[in-house]
mmCIF file of the N, C-alpha and C atoms, coordinates in Angstrom:
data_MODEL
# 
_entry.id   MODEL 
# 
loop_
_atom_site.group_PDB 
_atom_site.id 
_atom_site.type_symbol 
_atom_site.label_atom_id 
_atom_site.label_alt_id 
_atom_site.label_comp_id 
_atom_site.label_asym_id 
_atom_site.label_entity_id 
_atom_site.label_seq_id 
_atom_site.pdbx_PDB_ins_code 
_atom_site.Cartn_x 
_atom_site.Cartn_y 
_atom_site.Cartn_z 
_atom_site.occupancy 
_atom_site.B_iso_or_equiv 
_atom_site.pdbx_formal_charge 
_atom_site.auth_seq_id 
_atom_site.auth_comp_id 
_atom_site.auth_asym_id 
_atom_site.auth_atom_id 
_atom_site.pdbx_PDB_model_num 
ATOM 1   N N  . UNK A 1 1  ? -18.814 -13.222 -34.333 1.00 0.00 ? 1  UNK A N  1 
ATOM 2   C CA . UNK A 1 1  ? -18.562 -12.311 -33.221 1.00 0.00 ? 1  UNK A CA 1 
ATOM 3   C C  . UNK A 1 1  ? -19.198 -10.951 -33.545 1.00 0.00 ? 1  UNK A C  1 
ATOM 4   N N  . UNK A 1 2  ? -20.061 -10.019 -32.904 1.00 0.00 ? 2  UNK A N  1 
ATOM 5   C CA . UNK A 1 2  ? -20.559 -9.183  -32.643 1.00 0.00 ? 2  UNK A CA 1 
ATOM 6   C C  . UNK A 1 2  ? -19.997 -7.865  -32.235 1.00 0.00 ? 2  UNK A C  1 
ATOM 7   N N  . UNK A 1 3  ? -19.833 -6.938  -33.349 1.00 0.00 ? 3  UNK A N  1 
ATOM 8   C CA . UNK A 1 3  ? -18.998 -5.714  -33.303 1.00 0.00 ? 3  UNK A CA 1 
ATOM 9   C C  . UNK A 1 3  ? -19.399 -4.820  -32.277 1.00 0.00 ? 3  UNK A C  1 
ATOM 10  N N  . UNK A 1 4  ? -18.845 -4.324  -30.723 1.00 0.00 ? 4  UNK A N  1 
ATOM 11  C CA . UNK A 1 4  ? -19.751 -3.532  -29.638 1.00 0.00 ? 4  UNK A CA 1 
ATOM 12  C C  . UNK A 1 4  ? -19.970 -2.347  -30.488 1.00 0.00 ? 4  UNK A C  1 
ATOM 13  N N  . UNK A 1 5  ? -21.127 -1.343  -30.014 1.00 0.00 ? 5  UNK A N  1 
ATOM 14  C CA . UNK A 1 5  ? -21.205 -0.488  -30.690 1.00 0.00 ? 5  UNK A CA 1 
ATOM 15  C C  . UNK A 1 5  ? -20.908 0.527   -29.404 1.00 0.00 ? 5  UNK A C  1 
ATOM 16  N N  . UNK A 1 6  ? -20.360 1.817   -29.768 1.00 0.00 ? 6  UNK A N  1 
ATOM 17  C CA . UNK A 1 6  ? -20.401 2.907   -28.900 1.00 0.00 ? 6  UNK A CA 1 
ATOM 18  C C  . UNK A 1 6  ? -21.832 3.397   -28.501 1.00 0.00 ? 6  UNK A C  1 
ATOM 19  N N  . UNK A 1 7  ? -21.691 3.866   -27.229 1.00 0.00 ? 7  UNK A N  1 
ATOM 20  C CA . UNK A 1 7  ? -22.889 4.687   -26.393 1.00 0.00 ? 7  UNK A CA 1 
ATOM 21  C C  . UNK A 1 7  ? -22.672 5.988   -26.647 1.00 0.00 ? 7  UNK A C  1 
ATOM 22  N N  . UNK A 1 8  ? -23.480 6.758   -26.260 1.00 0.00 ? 8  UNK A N  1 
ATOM 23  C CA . UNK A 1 8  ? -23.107 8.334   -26.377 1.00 0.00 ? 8  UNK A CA 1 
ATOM 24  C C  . UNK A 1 8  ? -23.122 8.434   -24.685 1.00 0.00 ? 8  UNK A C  1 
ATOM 25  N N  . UNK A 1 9  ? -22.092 9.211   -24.161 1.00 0.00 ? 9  UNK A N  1 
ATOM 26  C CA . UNK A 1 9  ? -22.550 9.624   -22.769 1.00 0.00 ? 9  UNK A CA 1 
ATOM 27  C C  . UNK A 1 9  ? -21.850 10.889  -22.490 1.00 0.00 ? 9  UNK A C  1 
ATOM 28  N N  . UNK A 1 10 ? -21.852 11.927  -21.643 1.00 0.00 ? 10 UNK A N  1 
ATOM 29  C CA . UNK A 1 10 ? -21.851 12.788  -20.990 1.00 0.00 ? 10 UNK A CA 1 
ATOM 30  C C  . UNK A 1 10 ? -20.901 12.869  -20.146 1.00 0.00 ? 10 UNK A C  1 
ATOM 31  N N  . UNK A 1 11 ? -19.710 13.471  -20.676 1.00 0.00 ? 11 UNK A N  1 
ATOM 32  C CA . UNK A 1 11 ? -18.397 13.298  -19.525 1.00 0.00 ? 11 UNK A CA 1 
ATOM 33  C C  . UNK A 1 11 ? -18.354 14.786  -18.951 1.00 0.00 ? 11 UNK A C  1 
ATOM 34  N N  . UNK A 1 12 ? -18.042 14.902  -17.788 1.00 0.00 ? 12 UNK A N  1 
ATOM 35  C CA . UNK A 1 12 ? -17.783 16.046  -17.204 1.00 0.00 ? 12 UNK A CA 1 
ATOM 36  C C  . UNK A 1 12 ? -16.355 16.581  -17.218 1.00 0.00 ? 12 UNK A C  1 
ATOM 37  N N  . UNK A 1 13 ? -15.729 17.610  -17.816 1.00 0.00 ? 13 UNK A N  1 
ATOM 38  C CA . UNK A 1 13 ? -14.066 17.741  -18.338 1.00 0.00 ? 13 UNK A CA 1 
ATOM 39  C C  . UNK A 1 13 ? -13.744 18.192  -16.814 1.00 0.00 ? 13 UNK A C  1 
ATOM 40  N N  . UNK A 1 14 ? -12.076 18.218  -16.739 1.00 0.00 ? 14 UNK A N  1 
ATOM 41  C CA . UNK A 1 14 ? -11.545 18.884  -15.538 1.00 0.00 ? 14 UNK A CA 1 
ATOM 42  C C  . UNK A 1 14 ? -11.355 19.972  -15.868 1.00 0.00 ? 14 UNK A C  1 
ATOM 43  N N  . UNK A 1 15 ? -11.359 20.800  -15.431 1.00 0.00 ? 15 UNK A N  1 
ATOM 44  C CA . UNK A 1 15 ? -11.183 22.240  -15.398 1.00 0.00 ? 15 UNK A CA 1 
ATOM 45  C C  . UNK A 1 15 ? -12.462 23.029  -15.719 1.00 0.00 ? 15 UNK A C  1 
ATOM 46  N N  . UNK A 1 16 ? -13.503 22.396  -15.571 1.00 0.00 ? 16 UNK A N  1 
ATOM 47  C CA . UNK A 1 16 ? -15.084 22.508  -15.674 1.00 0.00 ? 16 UNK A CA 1 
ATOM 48  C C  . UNK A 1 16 ? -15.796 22.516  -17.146 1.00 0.00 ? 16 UNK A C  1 
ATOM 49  N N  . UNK A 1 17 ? -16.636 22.254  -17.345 1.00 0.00 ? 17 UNK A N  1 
ATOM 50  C CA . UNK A 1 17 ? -17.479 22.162  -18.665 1.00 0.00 ? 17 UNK A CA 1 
ATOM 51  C C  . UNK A 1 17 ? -17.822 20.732  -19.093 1.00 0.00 ? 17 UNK A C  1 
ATOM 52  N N  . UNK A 1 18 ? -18.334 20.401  -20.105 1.00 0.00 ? 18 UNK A N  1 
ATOM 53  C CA . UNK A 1 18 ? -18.693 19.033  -20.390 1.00 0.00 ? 18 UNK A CA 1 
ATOM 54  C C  . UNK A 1 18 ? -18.594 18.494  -21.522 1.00 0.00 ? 18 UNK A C  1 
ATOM 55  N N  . UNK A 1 19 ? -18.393 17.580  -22.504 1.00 0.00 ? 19 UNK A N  1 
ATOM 56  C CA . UNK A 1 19 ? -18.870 17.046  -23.506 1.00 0.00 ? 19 UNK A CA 1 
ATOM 57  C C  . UNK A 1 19 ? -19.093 15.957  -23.964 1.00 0.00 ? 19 UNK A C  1 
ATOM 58  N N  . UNK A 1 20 ? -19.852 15.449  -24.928 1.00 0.00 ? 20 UNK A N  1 
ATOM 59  C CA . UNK A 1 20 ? -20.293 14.432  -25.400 1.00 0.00 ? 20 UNK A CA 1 
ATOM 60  C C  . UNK A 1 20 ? -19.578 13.615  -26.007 1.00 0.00 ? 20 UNK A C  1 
ATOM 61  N N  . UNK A 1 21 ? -19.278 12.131  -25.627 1.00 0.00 ? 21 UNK A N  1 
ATOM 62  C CA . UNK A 1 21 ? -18.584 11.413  -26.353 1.00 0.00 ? 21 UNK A CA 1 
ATOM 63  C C  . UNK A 1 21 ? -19.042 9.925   -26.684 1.00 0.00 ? 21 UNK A C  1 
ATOM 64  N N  . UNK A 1 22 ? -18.460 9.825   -27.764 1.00 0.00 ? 22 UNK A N  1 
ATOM 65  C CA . UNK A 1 22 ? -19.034 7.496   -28.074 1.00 0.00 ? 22 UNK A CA 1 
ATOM 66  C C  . UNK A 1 22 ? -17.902 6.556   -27.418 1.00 0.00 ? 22 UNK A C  1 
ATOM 67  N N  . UNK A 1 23 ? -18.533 5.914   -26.783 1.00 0.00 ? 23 UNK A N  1 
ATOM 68  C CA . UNK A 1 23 ? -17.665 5.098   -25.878 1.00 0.00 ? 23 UNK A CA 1 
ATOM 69  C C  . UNK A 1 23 ? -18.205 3.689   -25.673 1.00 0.00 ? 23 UNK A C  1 
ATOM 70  N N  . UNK A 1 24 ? -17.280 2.804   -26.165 1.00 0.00 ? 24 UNK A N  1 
ATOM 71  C CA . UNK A 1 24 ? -17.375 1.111   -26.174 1.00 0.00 ? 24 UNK A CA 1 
ATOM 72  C C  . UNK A 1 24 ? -18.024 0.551   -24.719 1.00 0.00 ? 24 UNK A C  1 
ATOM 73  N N  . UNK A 1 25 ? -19.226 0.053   -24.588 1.00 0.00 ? 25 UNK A N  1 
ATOM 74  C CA . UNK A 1 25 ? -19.584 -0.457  -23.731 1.00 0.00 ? 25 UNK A CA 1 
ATOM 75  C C  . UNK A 1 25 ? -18.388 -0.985  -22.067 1.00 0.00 ? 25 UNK A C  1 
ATOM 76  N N  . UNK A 1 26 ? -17.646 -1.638  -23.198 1.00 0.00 ? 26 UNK A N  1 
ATOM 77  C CA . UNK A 1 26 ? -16.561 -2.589  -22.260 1.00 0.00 ? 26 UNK A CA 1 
ATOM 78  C C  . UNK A 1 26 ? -15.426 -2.021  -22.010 1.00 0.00 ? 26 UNK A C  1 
ATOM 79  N N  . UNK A 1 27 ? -15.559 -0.172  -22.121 1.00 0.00 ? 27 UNK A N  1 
ATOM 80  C CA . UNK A 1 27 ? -14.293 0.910   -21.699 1.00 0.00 ? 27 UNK A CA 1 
ATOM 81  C C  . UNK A 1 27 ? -14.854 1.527   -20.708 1.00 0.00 ? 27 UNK A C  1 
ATOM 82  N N  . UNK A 1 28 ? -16.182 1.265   -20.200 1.00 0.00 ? 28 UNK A N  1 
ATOM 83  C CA . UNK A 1 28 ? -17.137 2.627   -19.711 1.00 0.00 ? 28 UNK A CA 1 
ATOM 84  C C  . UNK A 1 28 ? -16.368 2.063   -18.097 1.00 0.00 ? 28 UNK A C  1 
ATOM 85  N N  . UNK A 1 29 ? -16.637 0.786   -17.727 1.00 0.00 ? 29 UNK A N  1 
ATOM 86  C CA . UNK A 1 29 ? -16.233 0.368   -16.433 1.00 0.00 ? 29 UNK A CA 1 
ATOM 87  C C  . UNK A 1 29 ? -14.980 0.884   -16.108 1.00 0.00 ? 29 UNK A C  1 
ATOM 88  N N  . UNK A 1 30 ? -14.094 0.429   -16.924 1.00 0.00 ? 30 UNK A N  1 
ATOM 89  C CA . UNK A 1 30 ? -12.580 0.803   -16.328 1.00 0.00 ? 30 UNK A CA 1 
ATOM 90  C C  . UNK A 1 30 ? -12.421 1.860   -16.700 1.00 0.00 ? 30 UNK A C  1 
ATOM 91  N N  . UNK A 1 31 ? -13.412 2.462   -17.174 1.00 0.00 ? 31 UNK A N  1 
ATOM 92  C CA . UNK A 1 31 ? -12.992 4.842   -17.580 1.00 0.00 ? 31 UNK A CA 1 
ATOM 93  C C  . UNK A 1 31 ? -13.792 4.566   -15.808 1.00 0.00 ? 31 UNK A C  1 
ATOM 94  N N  . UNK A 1 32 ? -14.698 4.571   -15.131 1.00 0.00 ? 32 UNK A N  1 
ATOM 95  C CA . UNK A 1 32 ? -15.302 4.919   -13.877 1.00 0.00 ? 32 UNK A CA 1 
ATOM 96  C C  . UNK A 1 32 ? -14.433 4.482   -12.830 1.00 0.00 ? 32 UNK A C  1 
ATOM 97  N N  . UNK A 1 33 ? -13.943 3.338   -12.666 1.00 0.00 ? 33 UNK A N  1 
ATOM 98  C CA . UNK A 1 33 ? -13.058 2.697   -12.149 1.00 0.00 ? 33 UNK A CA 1 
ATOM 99  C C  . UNK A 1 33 ? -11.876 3.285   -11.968 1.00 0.00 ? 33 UNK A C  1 
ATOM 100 N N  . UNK A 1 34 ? -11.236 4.493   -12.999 1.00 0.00 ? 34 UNK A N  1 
ATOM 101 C CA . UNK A 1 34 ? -10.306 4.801   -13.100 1.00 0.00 ? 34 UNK A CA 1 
ATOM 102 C C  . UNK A 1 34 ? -10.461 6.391   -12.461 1.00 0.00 ? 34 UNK A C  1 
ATOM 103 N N  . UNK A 1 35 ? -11.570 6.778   -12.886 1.00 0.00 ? 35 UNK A N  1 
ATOM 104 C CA . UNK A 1 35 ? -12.020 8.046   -12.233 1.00 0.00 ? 35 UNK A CA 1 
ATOM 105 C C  . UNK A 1 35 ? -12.062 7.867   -10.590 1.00 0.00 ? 35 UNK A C  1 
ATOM 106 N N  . UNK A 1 36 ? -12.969 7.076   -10.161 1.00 0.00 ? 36 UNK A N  1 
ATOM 107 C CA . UNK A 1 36 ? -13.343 6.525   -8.708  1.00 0.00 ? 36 UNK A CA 1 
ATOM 108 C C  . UNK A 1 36 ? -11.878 6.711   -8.097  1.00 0.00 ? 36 UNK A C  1 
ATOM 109 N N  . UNK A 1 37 ? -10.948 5.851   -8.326  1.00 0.00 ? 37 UNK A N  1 
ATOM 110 C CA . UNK A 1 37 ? -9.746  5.710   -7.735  1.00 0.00 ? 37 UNK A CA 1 
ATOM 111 C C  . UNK A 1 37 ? -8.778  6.947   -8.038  1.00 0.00 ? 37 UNK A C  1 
ATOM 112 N N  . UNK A 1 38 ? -8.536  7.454   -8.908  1.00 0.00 ? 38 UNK A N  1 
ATOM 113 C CA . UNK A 1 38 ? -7.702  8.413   -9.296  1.00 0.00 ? 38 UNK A CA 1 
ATOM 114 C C  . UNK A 1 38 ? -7.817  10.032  -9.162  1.00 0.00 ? 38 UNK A C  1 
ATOM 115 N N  . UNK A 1 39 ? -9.450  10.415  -9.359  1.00 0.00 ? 39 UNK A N  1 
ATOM 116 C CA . UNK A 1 39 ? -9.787  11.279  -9.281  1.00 0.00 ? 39 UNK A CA 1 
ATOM 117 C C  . UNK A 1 39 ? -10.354 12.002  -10.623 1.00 0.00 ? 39 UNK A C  1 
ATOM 118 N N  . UNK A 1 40 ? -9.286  11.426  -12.070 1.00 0.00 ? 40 UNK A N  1 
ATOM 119 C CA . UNK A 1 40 ? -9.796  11.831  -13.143 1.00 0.00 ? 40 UNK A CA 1 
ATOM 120 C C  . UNK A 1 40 ? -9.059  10.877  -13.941 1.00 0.00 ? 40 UNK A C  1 
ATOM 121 N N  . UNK A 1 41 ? -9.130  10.971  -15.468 1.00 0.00 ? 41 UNK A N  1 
ATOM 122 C CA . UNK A 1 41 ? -8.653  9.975   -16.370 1.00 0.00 ? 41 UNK A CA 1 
ATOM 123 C C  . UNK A 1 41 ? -8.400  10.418  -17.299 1.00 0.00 ? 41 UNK A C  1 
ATOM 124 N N  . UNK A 1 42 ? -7.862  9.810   -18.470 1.00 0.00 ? 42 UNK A N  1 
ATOM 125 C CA . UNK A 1 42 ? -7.482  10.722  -19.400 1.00 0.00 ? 42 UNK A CA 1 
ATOM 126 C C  . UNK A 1 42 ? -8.489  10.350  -21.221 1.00 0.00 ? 42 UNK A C  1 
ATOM 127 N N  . UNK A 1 43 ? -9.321  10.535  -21.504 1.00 0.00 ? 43 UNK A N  1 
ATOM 128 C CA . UNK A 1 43 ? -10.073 9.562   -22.699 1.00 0.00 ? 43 UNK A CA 1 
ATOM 129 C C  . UNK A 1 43 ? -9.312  10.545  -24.156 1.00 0.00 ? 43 UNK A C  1 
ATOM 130 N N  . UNK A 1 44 ? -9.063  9.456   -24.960 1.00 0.00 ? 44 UNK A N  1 
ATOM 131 C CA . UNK A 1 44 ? -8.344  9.970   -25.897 1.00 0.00 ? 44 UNK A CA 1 
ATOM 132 C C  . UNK A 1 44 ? -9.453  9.608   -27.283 1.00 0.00 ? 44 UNK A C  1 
ATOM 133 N N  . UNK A 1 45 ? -9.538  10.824  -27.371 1.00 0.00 ? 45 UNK A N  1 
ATOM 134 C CA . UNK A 1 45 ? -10.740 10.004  -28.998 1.00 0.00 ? 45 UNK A CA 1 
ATOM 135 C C  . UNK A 1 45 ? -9.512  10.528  -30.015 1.00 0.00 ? 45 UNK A C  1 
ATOM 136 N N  . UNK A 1 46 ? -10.586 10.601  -31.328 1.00 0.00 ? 46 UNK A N  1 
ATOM 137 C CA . UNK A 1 46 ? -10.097 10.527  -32.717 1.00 0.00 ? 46 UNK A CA 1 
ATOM 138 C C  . UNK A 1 46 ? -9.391  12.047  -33.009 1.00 0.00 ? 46 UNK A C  1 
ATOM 139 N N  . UNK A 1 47 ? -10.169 13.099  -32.086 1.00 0.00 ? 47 UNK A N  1 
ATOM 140 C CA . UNK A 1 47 ? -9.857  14.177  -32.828 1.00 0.00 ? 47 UNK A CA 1 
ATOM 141 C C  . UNK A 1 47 ? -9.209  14.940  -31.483 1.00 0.00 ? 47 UNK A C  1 
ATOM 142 N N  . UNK A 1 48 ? -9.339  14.376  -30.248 1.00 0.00 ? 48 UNK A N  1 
ATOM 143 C CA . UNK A 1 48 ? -8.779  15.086  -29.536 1.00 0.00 ? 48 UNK A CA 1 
ATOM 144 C C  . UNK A 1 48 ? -8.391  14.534  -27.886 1.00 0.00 ? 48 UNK A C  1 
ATOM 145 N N  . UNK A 1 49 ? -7.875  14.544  -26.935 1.00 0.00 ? 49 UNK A N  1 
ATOM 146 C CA . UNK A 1 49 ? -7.611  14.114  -25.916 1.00 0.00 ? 49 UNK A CA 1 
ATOM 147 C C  . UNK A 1 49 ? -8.458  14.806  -24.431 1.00 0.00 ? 49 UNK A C  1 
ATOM 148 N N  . UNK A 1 50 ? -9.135  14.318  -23.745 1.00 0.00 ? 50 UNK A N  1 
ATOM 149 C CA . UNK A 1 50 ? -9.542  15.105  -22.400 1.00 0.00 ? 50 UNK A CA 1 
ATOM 150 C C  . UNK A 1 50 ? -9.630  14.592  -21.468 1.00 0.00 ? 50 UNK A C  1 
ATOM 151 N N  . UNK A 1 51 ? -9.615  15.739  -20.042 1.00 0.00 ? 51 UNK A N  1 
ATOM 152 C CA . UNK A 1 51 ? -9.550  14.952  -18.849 1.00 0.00 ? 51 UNK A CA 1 
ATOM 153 C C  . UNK A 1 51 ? -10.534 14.884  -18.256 1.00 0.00 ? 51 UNK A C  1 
ATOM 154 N N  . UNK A 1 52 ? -10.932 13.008  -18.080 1.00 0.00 ? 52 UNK A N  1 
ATOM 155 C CA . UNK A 1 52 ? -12.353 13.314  -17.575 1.00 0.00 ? 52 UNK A CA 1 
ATOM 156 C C  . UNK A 1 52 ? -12.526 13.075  -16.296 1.00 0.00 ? 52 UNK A C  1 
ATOM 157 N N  . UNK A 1 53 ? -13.444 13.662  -15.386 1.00 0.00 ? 53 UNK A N  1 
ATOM 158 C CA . UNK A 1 53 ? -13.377 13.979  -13.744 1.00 0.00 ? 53 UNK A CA 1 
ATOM 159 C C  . UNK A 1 53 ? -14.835 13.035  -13.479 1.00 0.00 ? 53 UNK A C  1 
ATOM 160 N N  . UNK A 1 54 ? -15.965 12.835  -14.382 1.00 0.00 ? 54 UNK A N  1 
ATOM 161 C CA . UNK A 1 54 ? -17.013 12.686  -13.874 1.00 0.00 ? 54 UNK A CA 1 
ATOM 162 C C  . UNK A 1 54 ? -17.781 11.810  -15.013 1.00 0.00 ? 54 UNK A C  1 
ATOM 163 N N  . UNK A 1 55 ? -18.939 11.252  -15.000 1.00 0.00 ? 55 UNK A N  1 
ATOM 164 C CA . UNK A 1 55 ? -20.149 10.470  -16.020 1.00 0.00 ? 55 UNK A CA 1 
ATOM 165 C C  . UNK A 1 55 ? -20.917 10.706  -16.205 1.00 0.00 ? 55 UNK A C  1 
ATOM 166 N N  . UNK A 1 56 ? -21.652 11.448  -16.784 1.00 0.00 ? 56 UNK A N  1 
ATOM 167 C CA . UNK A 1 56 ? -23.286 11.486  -16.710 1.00 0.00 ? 56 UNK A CA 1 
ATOM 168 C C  . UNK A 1 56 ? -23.993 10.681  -18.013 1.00 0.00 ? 56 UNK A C  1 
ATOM 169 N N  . UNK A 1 57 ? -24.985 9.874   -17.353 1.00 0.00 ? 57 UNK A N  1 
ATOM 170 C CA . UNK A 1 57 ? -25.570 9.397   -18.050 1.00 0.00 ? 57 UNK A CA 1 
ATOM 171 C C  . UNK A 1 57 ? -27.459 9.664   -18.364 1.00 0.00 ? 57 UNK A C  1 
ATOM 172 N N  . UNK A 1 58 ? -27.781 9.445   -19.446 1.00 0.00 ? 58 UNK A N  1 
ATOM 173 C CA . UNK A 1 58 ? -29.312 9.769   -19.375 1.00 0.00 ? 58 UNK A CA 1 
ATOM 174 C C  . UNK A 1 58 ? -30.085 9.234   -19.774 1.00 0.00 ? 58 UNK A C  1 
ATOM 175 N N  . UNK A 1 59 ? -31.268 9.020   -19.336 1.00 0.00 ? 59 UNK A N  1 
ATOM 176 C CA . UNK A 1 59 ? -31.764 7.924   -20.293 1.00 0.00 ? 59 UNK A CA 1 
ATOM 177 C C  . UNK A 1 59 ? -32.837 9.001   -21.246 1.00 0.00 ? 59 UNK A C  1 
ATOM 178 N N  . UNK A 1 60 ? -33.696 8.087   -22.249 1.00 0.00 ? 60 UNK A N  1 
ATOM 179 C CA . UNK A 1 60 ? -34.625 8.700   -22.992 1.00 0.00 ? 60 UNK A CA 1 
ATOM 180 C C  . UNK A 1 60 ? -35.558 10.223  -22.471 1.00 0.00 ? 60 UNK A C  1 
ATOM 181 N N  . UNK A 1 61 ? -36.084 9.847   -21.460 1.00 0.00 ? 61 UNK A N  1 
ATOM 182 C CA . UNK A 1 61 ? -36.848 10.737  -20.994 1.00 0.00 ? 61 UNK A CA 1 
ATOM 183 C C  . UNK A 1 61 ? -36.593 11.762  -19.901 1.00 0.00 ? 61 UNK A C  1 
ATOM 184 N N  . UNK A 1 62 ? -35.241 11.718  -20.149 1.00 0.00 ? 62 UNK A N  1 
ATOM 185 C CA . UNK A 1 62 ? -34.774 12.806  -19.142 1.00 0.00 ? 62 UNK A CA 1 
ATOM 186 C C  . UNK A 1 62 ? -35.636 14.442  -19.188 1.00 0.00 ? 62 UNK A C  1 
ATOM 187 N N  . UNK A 1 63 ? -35.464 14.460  -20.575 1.00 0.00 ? 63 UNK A N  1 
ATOM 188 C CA . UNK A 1 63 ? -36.035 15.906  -21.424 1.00 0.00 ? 63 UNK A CA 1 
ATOM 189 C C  . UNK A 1 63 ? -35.116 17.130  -21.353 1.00 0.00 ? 63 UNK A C  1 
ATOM 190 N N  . UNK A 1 64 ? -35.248 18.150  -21.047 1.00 0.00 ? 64 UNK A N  1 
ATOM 191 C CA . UNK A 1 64 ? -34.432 19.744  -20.840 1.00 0.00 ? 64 UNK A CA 1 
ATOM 192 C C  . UNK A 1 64 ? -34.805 19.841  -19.299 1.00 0.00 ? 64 UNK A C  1 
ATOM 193 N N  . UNK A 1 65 ? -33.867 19.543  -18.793 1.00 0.00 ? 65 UNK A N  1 
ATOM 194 C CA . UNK A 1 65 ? -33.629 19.931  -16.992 1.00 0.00 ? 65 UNK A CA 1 
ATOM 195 C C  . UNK A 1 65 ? -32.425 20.508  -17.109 1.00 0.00 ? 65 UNK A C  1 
ATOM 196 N N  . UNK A 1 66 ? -31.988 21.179  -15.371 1.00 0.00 ? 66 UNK A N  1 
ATOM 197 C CA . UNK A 1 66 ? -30.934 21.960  -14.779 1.00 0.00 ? 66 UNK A CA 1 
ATOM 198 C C  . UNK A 1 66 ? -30.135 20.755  -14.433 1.00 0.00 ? 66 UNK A C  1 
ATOM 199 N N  . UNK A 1 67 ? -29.065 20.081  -14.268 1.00 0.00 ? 67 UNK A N  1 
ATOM 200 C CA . UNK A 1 67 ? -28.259 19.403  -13.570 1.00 0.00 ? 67 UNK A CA 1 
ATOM 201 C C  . UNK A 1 67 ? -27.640 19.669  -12.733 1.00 0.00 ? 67 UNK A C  1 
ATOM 202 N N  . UNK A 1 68 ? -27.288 19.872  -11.255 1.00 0.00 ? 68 UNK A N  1 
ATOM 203 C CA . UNK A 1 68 ? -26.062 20.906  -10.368 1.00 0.00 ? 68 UNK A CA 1 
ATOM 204 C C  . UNK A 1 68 ? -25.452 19.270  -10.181 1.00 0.00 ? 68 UNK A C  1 
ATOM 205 N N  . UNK A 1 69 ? -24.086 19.157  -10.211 1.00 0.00 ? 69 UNK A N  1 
ATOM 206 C CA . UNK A 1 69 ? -23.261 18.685  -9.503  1.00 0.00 ? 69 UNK A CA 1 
ATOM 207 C C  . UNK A 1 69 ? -22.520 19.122  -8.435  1.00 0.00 ? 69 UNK A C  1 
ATOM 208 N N  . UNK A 1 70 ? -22.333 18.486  -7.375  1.00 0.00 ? 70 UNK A N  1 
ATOM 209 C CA . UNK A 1 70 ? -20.806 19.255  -6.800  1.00 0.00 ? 70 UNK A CA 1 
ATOM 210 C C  . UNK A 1 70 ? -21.365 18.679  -5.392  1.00 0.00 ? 70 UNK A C  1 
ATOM 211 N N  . UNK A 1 71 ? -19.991 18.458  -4.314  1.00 0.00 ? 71 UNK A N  1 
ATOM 212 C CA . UNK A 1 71 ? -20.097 18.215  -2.792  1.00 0.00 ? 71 UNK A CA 1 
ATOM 213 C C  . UNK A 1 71 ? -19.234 18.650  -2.525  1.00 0.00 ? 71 UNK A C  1 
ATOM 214 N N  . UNK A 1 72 ? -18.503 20.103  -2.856  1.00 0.00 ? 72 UNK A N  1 
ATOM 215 C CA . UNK A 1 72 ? -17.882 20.599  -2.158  1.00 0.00 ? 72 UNK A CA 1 
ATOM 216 C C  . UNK A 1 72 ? -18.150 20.889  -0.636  1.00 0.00 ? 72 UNK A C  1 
ATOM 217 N N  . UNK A 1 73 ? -17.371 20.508  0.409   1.00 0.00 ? 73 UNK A N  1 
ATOM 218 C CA . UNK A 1 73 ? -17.507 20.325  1.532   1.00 0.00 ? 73 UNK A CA 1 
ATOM 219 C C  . UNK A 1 73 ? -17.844 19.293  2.071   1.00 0.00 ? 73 UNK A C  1 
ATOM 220 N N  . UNK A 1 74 ? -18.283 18.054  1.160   1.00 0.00 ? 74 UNK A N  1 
ATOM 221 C CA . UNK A 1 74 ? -19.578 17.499  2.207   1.00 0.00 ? 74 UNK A CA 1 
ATOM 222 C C  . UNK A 1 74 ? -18.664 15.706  1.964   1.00 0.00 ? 74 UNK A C  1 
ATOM 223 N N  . UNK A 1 75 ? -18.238 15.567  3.128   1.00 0.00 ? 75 UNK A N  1 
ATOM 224 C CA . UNK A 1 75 ? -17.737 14.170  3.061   1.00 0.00 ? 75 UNK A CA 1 
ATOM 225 C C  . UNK A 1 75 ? -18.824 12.808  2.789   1.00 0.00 ? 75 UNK A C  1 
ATOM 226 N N  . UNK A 1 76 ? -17.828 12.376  1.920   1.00 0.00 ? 76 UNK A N  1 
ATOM 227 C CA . UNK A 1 76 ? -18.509 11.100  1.264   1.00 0.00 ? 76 UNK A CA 1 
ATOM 228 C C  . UNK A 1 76 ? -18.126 9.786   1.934   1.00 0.00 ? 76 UNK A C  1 
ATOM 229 N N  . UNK A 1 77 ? -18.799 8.997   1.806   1.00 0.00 ? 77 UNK A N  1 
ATOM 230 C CA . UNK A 1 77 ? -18.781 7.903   3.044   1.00 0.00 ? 77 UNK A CA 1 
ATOM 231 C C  . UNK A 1 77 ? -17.945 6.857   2.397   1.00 0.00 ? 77 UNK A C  1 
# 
């Protein structure tokens, strides 16, 4: 059997700001799943607990860009 390895990805915190965390392939669905429906979630690592509102993911060649999130106002279908 084949040990999953963690991803690195890009969580967006509640109360604004962001950080980087390693996360088991087969947690990533039901962390989005849980966000989608709930609004936010709670990811508990080793050294500390946060609330996460959002995902960002990137691939290799993203490089140094601006990111804006946000739809304040703007209804989602």
């Amino acid at each position: 059997m084949t040990q999953e390895k963690p991803i690195v990805i890009t969580v967006l915190v509640k109360g604004g700001g962001y950080d980087t965390i390693g996360i088991l392939p087969s947690m990533l669905g039901p962390l989005a799943e849980a966000i989608r429906s709930k609004g936010s979630e709670t990811a508990h690592l080793v050294s500390k607990s946060i609330e996460v509102e959002g995902i960002l993911i990137t691939g290799k060649g993203i490089g140094e860009r601006v990111i804006m999130l946000g739809m304040g106002g703007v209804k989602q279908p």
